[in-house]
PDB file of N, H, CA, C and O in Angstrom:
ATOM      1  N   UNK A   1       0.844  -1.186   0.000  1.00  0.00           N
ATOM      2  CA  UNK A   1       0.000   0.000   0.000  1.00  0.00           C
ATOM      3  C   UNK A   1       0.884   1.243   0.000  1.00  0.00           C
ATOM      4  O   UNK A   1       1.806   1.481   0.780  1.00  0.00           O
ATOM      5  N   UNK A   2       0.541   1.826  -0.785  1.00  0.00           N
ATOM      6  H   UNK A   2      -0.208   1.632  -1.419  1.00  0.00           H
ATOM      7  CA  UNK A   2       1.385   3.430  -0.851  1.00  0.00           C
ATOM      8  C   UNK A   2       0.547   4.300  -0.371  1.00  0.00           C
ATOM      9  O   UNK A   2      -0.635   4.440  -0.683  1.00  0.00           O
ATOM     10  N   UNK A   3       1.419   5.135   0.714  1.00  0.00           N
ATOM     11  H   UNK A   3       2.380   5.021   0.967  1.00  0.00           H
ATOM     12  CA  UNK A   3       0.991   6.082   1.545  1.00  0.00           C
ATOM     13  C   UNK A   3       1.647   7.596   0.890  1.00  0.00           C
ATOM     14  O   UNK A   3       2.863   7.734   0.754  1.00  0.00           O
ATOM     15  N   UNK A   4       0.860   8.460   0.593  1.00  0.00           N
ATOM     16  H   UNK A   4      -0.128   8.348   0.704  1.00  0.00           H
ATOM     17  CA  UNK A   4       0.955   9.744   0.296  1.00  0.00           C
ATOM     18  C   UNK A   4       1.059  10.943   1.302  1.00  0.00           C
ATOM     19  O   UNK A   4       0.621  11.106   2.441  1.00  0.00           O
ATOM     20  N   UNK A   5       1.683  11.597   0.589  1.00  0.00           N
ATOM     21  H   UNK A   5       2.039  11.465  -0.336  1.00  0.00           H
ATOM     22  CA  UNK A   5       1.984  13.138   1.841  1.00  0.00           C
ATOM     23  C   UNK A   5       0.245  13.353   1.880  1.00  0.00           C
ATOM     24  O   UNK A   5      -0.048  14.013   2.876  1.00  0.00           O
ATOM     25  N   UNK A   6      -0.372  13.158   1.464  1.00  0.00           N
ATOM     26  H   UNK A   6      -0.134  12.621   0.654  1.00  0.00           H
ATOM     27  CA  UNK A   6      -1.643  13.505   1.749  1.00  0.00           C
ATOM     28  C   UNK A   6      -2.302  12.692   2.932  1.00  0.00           C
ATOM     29  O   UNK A   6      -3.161  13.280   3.588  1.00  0.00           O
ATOM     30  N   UNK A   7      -2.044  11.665   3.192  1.00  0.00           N
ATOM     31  H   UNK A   7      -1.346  11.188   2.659  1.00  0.00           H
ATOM     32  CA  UNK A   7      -2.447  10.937   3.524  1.00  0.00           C
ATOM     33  C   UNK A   7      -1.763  10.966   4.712  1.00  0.00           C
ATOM     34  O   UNK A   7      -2.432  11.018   5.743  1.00  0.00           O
ATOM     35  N   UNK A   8      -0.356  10.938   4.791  1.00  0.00           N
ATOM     36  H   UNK A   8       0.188  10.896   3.954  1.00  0.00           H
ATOM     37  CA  UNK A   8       0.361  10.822   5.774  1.00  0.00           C
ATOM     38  C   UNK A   8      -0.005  12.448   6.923  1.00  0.00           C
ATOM     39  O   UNK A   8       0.119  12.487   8.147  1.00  0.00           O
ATOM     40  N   UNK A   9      -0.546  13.825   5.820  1.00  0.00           N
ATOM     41  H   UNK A   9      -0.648  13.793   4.826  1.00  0.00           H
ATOM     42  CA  UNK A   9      -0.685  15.077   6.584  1.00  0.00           C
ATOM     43  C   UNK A   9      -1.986  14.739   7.227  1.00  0.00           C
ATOM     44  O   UNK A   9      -2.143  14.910   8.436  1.00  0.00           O
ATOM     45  N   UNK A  10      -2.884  14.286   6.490  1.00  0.00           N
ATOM     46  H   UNK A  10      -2.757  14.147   5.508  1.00  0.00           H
ATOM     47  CA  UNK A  10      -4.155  13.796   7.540  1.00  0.00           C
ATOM     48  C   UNK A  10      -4.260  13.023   8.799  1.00  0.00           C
ATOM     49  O   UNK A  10      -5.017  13.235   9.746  1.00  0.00           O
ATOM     50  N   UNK A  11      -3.164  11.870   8.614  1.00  0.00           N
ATOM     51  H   UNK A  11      -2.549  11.698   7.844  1.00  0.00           H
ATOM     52  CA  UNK A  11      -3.235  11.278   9.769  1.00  0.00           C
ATOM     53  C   UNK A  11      -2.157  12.099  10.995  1.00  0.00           C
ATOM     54  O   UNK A  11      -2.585  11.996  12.145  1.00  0.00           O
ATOM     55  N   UNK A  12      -1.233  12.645  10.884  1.00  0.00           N
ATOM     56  H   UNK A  12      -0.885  12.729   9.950  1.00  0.00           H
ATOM     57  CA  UNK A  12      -0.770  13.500  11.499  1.00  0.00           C
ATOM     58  C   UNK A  12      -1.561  14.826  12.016  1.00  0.00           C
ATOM     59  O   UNK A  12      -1.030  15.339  13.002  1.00  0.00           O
ATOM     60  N   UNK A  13      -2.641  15.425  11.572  1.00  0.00           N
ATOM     61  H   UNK A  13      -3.072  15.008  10.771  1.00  0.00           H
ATOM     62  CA  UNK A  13      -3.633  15.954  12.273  1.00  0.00           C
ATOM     63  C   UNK A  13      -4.659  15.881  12.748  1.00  0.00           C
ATOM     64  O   UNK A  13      -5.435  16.763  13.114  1.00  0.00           O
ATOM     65  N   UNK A  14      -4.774  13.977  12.788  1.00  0.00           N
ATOM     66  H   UNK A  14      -4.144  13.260  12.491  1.00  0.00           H
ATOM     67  CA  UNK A  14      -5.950  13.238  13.905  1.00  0.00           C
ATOM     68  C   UNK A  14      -5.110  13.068  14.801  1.00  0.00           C
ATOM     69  O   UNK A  14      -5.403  12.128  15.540  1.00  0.00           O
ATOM     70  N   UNK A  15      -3.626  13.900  15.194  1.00  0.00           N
ATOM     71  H   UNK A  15      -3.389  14.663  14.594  1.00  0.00           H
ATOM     72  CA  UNK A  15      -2.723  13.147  16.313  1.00  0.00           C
ATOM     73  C   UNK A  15      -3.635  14.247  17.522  1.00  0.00           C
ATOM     74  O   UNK A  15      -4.203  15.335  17.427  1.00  0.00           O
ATOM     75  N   UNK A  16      -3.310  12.953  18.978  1.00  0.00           N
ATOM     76  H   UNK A  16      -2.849  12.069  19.055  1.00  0.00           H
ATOM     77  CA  UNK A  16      -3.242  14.071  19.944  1.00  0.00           C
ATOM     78  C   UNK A  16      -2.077  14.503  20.033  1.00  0.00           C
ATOM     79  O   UNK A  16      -1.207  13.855  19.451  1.00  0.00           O
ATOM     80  N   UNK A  17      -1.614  15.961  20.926  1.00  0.00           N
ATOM     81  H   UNK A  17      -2.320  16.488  21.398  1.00  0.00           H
ATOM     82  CA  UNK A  17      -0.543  16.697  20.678  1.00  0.00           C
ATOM     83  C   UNK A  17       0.555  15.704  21.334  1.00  0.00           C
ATOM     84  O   UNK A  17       1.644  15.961  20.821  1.00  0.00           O
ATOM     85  N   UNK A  18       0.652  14.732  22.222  1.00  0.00           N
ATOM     86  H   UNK A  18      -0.233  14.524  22.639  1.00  0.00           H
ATOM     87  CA  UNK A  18       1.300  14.055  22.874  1.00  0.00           C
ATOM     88  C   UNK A  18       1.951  12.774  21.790  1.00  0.00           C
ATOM     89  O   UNK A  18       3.077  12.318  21.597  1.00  0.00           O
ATOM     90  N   UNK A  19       0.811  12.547  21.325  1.00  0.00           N
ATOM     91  H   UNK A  19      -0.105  12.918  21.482  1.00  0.00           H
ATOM     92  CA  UNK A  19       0.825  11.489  19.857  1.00  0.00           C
ATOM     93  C   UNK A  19       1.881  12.041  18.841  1.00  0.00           C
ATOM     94  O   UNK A  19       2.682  11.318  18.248  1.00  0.00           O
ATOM     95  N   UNK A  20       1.769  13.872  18.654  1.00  0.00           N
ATOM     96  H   UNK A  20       1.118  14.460  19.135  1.00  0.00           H
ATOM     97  CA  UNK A  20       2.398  14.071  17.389  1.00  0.00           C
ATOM     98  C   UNK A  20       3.973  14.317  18.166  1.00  0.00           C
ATOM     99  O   UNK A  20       4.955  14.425  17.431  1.00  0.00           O
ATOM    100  N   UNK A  21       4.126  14.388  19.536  1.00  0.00           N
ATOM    101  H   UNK A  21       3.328  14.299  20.133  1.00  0.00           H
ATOM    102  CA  UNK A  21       5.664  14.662  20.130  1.00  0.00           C
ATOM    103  C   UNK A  21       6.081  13.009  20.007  1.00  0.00           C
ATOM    104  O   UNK A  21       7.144  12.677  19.482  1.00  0.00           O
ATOM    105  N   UNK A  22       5.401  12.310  20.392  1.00  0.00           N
ATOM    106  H   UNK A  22       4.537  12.579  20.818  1.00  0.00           H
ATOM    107  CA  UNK A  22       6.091  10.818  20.201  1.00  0.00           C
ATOM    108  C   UNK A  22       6.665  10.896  18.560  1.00  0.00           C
ATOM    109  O   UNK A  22       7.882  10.804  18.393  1.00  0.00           O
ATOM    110  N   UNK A  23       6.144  10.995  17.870  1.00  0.00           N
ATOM    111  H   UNK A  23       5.156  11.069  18.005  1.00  0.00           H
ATOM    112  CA  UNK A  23       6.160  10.523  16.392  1.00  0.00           C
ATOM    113  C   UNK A  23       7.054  11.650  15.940  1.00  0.00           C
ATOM    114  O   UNK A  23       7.770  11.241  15.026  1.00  0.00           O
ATOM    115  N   UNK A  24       7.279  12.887  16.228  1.00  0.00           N
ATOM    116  H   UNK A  24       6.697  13.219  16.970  1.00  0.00           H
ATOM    117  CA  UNK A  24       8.630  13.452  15.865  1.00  0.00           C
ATOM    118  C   UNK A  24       9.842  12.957  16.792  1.00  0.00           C
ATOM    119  O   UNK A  24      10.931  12.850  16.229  1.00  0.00           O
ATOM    120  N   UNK A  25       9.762  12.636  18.183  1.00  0.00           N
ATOM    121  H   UNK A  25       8.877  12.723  18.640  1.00  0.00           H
ATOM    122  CA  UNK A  25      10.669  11.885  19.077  1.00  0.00           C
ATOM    123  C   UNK A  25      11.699  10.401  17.890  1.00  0.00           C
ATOM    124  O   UNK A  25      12.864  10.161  17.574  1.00  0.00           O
ATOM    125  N   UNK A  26      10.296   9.802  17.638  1.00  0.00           N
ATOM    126  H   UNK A  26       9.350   9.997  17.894  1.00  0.00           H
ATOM    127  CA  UNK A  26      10.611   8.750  17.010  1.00  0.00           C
ATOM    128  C   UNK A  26      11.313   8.766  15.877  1.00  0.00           C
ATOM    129  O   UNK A  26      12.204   7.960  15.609  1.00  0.00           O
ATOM    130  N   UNK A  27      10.835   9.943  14.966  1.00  0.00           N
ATOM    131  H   UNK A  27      10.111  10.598  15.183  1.00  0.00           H
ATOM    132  CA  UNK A  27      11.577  10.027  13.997  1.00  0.00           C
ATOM    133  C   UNK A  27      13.343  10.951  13.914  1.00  0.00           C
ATOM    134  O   UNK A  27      14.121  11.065  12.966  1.00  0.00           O
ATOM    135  N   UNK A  28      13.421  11.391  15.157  1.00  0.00           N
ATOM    136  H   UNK A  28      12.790  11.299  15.927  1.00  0.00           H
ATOM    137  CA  UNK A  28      14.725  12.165  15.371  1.00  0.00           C
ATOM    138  C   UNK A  28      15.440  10.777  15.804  1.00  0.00           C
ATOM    139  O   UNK A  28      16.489  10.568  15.195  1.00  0.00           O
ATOM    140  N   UNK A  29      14.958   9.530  16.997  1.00  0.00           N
ATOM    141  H   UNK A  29      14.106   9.701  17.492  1.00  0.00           H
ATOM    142  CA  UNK A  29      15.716   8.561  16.648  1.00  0.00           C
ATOM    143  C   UNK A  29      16.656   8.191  15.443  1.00  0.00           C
ATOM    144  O   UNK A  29      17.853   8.106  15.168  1.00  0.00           O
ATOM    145  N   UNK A  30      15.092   7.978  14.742  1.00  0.00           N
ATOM    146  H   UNK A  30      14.119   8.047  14.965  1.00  0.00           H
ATOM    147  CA  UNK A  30      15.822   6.755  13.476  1.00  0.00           C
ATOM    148  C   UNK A  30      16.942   7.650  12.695  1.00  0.00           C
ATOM    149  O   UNK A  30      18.148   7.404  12.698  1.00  0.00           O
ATOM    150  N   UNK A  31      16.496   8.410  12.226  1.00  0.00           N
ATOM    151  H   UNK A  31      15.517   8.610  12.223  1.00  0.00           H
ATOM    152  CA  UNK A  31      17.407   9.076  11.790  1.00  0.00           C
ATOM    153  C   UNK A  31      19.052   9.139  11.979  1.00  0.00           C
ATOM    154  O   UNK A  31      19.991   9.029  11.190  1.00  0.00           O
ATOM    155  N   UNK A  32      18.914   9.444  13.865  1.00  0.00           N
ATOM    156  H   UNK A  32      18.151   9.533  14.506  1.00  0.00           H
ATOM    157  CA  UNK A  32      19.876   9.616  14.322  1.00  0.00           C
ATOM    158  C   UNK A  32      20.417   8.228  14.266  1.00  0.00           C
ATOM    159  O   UNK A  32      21.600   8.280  14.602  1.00  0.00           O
ATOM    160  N   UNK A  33      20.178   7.426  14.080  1.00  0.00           N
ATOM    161  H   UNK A  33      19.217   7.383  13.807  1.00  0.00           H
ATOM    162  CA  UNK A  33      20.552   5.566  14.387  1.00  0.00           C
ATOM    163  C   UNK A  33      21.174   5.785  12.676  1.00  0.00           C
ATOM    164  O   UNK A  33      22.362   5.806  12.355  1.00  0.00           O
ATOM    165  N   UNK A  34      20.251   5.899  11.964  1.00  0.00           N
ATOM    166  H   UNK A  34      19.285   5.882  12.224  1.00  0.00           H
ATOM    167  CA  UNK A  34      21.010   6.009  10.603  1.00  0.00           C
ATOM    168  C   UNK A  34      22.115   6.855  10.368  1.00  0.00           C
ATOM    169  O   UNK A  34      23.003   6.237   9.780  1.00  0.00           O
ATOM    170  N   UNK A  35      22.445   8.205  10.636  1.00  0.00           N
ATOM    171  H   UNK A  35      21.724   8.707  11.114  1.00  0.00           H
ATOM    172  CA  UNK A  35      23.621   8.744  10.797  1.00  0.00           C
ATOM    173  C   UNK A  35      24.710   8.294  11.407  1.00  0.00           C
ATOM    174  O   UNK A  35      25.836   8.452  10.935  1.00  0.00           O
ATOM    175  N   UNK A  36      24.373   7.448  12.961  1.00  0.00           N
ATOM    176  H   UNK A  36      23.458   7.319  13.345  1.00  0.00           H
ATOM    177  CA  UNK A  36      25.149   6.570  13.440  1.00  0.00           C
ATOM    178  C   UNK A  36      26.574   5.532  12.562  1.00  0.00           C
ATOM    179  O   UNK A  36      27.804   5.517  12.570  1.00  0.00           O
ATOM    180  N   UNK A  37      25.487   4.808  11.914  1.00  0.00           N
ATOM    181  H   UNK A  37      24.487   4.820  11.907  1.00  0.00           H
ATOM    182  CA  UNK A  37      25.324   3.826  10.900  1.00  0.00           C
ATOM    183  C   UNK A  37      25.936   4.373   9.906  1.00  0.00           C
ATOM    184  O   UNK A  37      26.584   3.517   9.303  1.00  0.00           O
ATOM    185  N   UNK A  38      26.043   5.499   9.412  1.00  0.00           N
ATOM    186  H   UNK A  38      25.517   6.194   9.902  1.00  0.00           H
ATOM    187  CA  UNK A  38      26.447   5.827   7.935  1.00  0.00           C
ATOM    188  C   UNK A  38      26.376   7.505   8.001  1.00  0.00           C
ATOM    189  O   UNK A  38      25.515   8.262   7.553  1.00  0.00           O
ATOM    190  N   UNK A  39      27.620   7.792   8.739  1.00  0.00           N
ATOM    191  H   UNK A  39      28.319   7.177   9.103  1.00  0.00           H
ATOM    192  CA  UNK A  39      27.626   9.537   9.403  1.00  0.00           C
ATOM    193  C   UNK A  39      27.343  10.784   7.475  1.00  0.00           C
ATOM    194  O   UNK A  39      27.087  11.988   7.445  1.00  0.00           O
ATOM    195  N   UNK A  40      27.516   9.913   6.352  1.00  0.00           N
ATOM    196  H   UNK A  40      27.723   8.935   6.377  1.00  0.00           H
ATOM    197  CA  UNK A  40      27.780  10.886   5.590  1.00  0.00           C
ATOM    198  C   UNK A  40      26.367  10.250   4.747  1.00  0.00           C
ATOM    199  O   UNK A  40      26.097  10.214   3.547  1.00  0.00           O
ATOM    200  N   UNK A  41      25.700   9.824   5.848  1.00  0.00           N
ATOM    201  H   UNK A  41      25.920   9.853   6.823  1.00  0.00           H
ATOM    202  CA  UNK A  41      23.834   9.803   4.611  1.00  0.00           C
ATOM    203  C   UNK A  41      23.149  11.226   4.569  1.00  0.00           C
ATOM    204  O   UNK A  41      23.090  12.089   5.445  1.00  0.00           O
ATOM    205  N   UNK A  42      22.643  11.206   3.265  1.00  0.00           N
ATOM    206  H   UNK A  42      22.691  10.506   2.554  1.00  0.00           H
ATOM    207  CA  UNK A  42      22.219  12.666   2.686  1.00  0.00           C
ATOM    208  C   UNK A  42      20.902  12.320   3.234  1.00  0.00           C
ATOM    209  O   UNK A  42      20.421  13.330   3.747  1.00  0.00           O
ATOM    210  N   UNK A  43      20.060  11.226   3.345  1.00  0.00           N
ATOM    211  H   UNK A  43      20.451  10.405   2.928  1.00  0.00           H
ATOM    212  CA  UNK A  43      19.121  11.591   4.008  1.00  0.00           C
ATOM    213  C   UNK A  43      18.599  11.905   5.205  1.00  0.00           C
ATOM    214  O   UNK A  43      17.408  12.156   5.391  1.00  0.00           O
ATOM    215  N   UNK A  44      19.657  11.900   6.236  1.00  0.00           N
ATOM    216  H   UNK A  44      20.624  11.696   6.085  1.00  0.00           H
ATOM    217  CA  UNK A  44      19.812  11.947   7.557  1.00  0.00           C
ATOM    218  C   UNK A  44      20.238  13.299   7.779  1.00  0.00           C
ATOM    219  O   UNK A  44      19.644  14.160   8.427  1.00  0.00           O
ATOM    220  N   UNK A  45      21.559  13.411   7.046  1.00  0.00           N
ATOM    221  H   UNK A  45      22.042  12.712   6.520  1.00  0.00           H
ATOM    222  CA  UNK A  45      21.742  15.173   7.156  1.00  0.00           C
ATOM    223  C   UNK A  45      20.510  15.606   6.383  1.00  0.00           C
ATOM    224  O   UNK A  45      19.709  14.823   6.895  1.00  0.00           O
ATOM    225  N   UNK A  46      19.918  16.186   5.658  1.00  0.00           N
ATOM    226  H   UNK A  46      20.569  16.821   5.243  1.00  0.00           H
ATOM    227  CA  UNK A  46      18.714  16.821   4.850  1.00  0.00           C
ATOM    228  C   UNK A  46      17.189  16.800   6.219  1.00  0.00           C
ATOM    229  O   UNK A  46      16.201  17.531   6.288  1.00  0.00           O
ATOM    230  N   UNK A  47      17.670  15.532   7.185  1.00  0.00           N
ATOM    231  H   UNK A  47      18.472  14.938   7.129  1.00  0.00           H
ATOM    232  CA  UNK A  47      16.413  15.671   8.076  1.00  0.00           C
ATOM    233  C   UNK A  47      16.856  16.408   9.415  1.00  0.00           C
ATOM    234  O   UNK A  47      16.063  16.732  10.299  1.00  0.00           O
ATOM    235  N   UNK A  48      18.153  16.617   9.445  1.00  0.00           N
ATOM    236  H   UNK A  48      18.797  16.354   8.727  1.00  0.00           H
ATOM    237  CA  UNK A  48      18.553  17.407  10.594  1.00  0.00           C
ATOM    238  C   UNK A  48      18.695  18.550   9.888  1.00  0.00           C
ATOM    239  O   UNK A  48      18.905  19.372  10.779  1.00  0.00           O
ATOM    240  N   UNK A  49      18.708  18.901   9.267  1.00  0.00           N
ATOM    241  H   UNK A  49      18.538  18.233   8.542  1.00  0.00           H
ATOM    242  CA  UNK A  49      19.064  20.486   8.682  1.00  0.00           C
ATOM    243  C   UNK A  49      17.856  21.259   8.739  1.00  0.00           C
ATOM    244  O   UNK A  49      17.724  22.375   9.243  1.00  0.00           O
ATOM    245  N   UNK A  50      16.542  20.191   7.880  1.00  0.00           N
ATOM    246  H   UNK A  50      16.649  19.285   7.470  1.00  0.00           H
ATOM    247  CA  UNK A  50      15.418  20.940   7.866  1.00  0.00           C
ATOM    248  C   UNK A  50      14.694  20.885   9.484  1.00  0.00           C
ATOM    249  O   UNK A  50      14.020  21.793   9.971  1.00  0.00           O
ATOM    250  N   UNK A  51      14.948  19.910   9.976  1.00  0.00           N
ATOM    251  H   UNK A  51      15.496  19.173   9.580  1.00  0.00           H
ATOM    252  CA  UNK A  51      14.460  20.322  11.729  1.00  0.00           C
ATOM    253  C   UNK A  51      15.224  21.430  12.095  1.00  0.00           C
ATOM    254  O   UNK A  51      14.501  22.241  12.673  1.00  0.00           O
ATOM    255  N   UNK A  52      16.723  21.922  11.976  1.00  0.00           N
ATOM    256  H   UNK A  52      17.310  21.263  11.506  1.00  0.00           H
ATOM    257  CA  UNK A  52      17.167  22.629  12.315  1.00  0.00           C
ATOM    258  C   UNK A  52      16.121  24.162  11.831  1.00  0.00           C
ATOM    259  O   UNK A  52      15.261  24.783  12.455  1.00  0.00           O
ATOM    260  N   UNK A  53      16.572  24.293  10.776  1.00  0.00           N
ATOM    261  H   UNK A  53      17.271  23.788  10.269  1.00  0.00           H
ATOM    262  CA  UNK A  53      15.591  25.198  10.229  1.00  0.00           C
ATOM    263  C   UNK A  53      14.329  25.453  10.985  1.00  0.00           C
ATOM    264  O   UNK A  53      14.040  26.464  11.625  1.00  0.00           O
ATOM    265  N   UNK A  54      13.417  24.050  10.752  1.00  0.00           N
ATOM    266  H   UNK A  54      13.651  23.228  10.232  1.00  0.00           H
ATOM    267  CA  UNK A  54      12.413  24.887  11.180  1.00  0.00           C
ATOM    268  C   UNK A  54      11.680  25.245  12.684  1.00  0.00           C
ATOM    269  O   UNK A  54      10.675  25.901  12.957  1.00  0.00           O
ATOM    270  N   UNK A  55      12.743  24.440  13.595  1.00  0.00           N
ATOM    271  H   UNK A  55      13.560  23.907  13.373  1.00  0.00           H
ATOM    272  CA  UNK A  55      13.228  24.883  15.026  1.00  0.00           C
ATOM    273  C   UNK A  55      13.220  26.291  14.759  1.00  0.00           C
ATOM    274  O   UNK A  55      12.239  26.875  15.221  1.00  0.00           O
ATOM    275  N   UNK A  56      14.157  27.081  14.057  1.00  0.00           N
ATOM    276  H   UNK A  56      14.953  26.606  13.682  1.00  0.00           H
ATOM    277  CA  UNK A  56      14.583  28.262  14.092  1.00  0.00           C
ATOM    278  C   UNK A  56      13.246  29.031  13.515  1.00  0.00           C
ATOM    279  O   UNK A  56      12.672  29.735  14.345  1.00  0.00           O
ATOM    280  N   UNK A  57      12.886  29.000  12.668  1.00  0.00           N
ATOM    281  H   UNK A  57      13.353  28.429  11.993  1.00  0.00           H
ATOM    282  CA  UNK A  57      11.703  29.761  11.781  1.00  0.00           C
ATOM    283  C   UNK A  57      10.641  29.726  13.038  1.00  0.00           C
ATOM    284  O   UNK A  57      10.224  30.836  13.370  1.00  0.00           O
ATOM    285  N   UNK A  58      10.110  28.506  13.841  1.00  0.00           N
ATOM    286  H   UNK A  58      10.449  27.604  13.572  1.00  0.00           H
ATOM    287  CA  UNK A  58       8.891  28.728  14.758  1.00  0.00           C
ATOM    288  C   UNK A  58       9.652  29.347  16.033  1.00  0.00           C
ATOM    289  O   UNK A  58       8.877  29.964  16.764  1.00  0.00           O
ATOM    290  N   UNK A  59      10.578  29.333  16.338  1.00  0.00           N
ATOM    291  H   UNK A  59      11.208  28.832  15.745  1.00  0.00           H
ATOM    292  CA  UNK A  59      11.625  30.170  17.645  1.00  0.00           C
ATOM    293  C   UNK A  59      10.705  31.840  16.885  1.00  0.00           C
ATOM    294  O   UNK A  59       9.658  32.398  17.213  1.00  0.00           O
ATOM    295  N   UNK A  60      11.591  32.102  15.953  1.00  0.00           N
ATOM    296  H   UNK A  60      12.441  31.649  15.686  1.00  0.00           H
ATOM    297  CA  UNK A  60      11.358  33.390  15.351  1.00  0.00           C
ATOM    298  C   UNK A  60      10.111  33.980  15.339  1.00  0.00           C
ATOM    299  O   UNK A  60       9.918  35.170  15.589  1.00  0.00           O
ATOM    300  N   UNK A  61       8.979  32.910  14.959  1.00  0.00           N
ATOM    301  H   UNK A  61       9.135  31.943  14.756  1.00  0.00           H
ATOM    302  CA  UNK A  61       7.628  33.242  14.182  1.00  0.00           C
ATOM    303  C   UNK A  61       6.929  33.208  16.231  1.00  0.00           C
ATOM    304  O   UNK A  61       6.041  33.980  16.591  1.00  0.00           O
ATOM    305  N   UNK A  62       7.463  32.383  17.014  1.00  0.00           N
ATOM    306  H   UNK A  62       8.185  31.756  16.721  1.00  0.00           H
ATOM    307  CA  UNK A  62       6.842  32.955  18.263  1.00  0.00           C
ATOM    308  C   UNK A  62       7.587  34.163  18.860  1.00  0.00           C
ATOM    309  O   UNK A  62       6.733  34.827  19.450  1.00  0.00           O
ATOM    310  N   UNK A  63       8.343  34.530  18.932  1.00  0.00           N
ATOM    311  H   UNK A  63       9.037  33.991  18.453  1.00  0.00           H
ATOM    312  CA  UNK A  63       9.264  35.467  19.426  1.00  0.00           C
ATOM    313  C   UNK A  63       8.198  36.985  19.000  1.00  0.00           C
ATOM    314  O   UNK A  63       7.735  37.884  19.702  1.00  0.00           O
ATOM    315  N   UNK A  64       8.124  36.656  17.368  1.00  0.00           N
ATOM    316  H   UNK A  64       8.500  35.925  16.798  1.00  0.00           H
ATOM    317  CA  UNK A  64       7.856  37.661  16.883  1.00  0.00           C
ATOM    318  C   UNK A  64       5.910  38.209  17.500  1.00  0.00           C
ATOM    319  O   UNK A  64       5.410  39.332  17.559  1.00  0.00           O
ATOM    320  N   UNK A  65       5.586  37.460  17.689  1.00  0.00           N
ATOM    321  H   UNK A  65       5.992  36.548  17.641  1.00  0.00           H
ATOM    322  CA  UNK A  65       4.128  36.801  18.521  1.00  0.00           C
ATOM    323  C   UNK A  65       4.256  38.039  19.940  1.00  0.00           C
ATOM    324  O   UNK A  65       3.421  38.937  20.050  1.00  0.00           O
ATOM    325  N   UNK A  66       4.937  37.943  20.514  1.00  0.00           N
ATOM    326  H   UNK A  66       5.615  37.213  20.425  1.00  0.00           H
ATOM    327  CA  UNK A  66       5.274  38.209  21.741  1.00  0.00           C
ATOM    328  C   UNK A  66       5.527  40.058  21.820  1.00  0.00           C
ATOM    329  O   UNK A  66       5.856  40.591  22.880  1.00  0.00           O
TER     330      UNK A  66
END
């Protein structure tokens, strides 16, 4: 069965908010287990960069809130 960003954004906004911290928790794991595993994977750096990022952009976008 193929799962779509569509599909995958829907079920990510039936999460409870506790539900959607597990499931980014989980996915900063694997990741990190794969970088472990293979420090120069482009898909591992590309998923820390864009968390990095957008850590920074919602820091900013609440800051600016305030």
């Amino acid at each position: 069965m193929n799962v779509t960003a569509t599909d995958l954004w829907e079920s990510l906004g039936e999460l409870e908010q506790e539900e959607a911290v597990h499931v980014l928790t989980r996915l900063f794991e694997l990741y990190e287990e794969q970088e472990r595993r293979e420090p120069e994977d482009p898909a591992a750096a590309l998923f820390f960069r864009n968390l990095s990022t957008t850590i920074k952009q919602t820091s900013e976008c609440n800051l600016n809130r305030r």
